[in-house]
C-alpha positions, -999 to +999 in steps of 0.1 A: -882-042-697-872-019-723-839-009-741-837+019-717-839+005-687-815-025-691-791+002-696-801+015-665-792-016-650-761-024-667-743+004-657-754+004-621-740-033-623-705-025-646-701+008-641-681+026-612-663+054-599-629+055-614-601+025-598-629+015-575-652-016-575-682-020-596-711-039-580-708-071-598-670-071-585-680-067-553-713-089-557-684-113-565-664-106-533-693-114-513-698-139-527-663-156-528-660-152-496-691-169-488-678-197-508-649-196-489-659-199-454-686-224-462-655-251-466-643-241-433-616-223-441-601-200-416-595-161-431-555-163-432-553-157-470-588-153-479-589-113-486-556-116-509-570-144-526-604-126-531-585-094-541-567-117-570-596-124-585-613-092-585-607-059-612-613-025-601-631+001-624-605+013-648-593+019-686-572-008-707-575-046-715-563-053-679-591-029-662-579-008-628-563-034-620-568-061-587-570-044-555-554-051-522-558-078-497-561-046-472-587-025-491-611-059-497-606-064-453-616-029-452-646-036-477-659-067-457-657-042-424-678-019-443-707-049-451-704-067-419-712-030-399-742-025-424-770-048-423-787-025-455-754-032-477-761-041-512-740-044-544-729-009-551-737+006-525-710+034-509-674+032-521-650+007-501-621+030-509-637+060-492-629+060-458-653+083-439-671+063-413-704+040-426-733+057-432-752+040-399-733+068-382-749+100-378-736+132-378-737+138-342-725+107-332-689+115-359-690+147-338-690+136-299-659+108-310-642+133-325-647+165-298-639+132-270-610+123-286-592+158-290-607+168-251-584+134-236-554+144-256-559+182-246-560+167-210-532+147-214-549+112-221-541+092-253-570+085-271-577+050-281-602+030-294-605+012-262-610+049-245-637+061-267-661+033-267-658+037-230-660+072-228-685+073-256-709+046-254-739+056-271-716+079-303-699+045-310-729+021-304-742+012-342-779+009-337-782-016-368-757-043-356-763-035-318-723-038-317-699-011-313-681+006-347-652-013-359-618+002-348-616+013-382-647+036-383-634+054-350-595+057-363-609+075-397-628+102-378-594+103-358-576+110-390-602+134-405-619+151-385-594+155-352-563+183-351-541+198-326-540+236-335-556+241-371-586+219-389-570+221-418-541+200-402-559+168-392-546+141-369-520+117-388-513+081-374-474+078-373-471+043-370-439+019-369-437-021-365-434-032-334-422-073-348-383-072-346-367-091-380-361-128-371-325-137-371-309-163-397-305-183-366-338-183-357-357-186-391-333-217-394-343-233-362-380-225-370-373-247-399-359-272-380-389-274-359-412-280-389-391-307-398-394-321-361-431-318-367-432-338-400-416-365-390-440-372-359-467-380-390-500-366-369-524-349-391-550-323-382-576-350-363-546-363-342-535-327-330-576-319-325-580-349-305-552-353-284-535-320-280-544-291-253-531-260-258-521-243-228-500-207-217-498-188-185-515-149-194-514-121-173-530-087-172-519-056-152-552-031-142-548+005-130-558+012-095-559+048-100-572+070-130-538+083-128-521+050-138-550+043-162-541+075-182-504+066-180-506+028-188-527+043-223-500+067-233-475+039-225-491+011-246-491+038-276-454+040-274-442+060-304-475+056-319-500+085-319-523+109-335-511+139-344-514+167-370-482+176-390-459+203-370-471+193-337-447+164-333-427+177-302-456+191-279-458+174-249-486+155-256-476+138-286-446+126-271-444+090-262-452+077-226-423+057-203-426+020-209-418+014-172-455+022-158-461-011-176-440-034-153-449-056-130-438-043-100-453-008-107-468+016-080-507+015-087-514-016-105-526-051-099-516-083-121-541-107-127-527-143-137-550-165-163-547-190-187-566-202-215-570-235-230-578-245-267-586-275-273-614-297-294-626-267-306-632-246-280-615-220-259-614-221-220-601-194-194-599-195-161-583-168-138-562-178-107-563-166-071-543-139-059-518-153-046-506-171-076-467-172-079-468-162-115-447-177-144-429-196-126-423-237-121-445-234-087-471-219-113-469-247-138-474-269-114-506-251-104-514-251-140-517-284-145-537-292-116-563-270-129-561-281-170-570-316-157-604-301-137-612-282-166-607-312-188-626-335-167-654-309-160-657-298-200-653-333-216-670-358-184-694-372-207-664-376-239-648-410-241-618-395-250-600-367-236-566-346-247-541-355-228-511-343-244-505-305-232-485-280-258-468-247-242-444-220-253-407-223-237-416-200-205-397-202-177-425-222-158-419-252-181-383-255-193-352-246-184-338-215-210-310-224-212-309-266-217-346-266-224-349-295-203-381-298-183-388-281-149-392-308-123-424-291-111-437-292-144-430-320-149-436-340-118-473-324-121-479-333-155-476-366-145-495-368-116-524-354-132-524-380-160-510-358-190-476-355-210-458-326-227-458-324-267-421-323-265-412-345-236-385-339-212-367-318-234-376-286-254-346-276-270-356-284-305-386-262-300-375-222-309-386-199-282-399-172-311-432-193-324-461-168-312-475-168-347-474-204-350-486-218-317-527-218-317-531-206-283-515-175-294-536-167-320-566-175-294-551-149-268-552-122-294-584-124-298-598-119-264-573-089-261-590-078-285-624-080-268-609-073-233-596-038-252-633-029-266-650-038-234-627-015-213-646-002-183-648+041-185-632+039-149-613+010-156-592+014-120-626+004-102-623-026-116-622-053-093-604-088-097-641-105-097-650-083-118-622-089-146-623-125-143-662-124-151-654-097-181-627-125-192-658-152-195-678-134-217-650-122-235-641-156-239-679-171-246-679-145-276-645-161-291-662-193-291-697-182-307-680-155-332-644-171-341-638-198-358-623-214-329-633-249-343-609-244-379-582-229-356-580-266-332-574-279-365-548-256-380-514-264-371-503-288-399-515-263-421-493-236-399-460-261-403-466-265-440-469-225-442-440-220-423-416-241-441-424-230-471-414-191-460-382-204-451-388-197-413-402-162-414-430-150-396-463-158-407-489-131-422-523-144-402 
């Protein structure tokens, strides 16, 4: 190889556009990550860890500079969606969709999404991979584009009156700031924690986690297009100027209630534990989250324990919930006698006894089960039947199961049964704040 040609080389390897990665920079992200999973970590912290140890293209001793935890997520969606990726290749920081896209299929998201707002429907990403099937099916990885991919076309290449005014997403939180209060007693439930002394194998082997779920489904298309606009709230796509036409304004929060004309509510409950993730969905007459449902509940934890572990010769048998209503009393926190009466009966006891009150009632992003819920919400949003009000109950229940079988082959469901010492130690040392999974 001559003179030449390792130049050739060495630029295509140190050389990139302007505050951007370089392909031995992102050579190394790959590979860091690799490294990083391989030990069984879960990703909470991996792409700000990766993103410390990385320099973007850039003049001066100290480079461009690291880049963010966000733009290295949005990198790793970029290689996971492109089975061709390779050092180099494409720009991270450019956000028009992956190059497994063609043309046509950036064209029918983007004339779908702008025809349901015109019609009064909010677009999603939920509503155009069921509108659009084939636009949004990647033919390399046989899966559909990331929400990602589908939200930049939204933001580039979708307007209300004038291309040049393209679709921005006006977004707010939605997590209300924890209390002094709270953060304090979030403490003091760490401290609870630590002084029980289990470790990681003890919580794997012994604990269930358990919640009552519920899901509301549209009986008409009316109600399916309202429930959408609803779920947006005061979040939308909308070019600059267009703010107060009446369909960018936010939908009414009360077509989400329970008791709402032209809806169903489907009670569920999922179950982690030893590494996998179980759901089951109840009948229809099931009283909801209520002590006569937790005591329904636990008659069906123990036959899925018994069915899913009958060969084990050990089972969990300690079962770990939020504060609902179904379990303990708001107020004193004591135990429902329902609860608890049927806990017994079927051979289990509660993590926190008779009593709950040192347990806060704000720990969704500490309790596992949570974080296990999220993610078949996810895949119950991208698997959204087109007419999702023909859905029937059967129907949802089976959609929940394969939902559920993809958590357990995709997720790292096995590093998340083990994770809650690590989730304690995490929240102590922010003082009781919410956790950044």
């Amino acid at each position: 190889m001559d003179s030449q040609q390792q130049e050739m080389l060495r630029k295509a390897w140190h050389e990139g556009k302007e505050g951007c990665l370089p392909a031995i920079e992102q050579a190394k992200a790959w590979a860091l990550r690799e490294v990083w999973r391989s030990e069984g970590k879960g990703d909470y912290g991996m792409n700000s860890y990766i993103a410390s140890k990385l320099r973007k293209q850039g003049r001066g001793k100290q480079g461009g500079g690291s880049p963010t935890g966000q733009a290295i997520g949005k990198f790793f969606s970029k290689i996971d969606e492109d089975v061709d990726w390779f050092p180099g290749k494409g720009n991270y920081e450019n956000n028009g969709a992956p190059t497994t896209m063609t043309p046509q299929q950036r064209s029918a998201i983007a004339r779908s999404a702008m025809t349901m707002k015109t019609n009064g429907i909010q677009p999603t990403y939920a509503r155009i991979l069921a509108t659009c099937p084939n636009a949004t099916h990647n033919a390399k990885t046989q899966q559909p584009f990331s929400k990602f991919t589908v939200y930049t076309i939204f933001g580039e290449d979708c307007y209300d009156d004038e291309p040049f005014l393209p679709w921005e997403h006006k977004s707010r939180y939605s997590k209300k700031a924890l209390t002094d209060d709270m953060k304090e007693r979030r403490v003091a439930f760490t401290e609870y924690i630590f002084a029980l002394g289990h470790n990681a194998r003890w919580f794997y082997n012994h604990v269930a986690w358990i919640d009552l779920c519920s899901s509301i489904l549209p009986r008409t298309e009316k109600k399916a297009n309202e429930m959408a606009l609803a779920r947006k709230g005061n979040k939308g796509w909308i070019s600059p100027g267009s703010e107060l036409s009446s369909e960018n304004l936010p939908g009414n929060p009360a077509t989400l209630k329970q008791a709402a004309w032209g809806t169903i509510r489907i009670w569920w409950f999922p179950m982690l534990c030893k590494g996998k993730l179980h759901v089951q969905v109840f009948d229809d007459d099931f009283p909801g989250e209520v002590p006569e449902g937790a005591k329904i509940l636990a008659e069906k934890v123990r036959a899925a324990i018994n069915v899913r572990f009958q060969a084990a010769t050990s089972r969990p048998d300690i079962l770990f919930t939020d504060r609902g209503r179904g379990f303990y009393d708001t107020n004193s926190g004591n135990i429902t006698a329902q609860w608890g009466d049927s806990v017994a009966m079927h051979g289990f006891r509660t993590f926190m006894g008779d009593n709950a009150r040192t347990q806060p009632g704000s720990l969704q992003d500490v309790l596992l089960h949570e974080t296990a819920v999220s993610w078949l919400r996810k895949r119950l949003e991208q698997s959204t039947p087109k007419k999702c009000w023909e859905e029937t109950r059967e129907a949802y229940g089976q959609r929940l199961k394969r939902c559920c079988d993809d958590v357990n082959k995709v997720c790292d469901v096995e590093g998340l049964s083990r994770g809650f010492p690590k989730r304690i130690r995490l929240l102590a040392e922010c003082g009781g704040d919410r956790l950044k999974h």
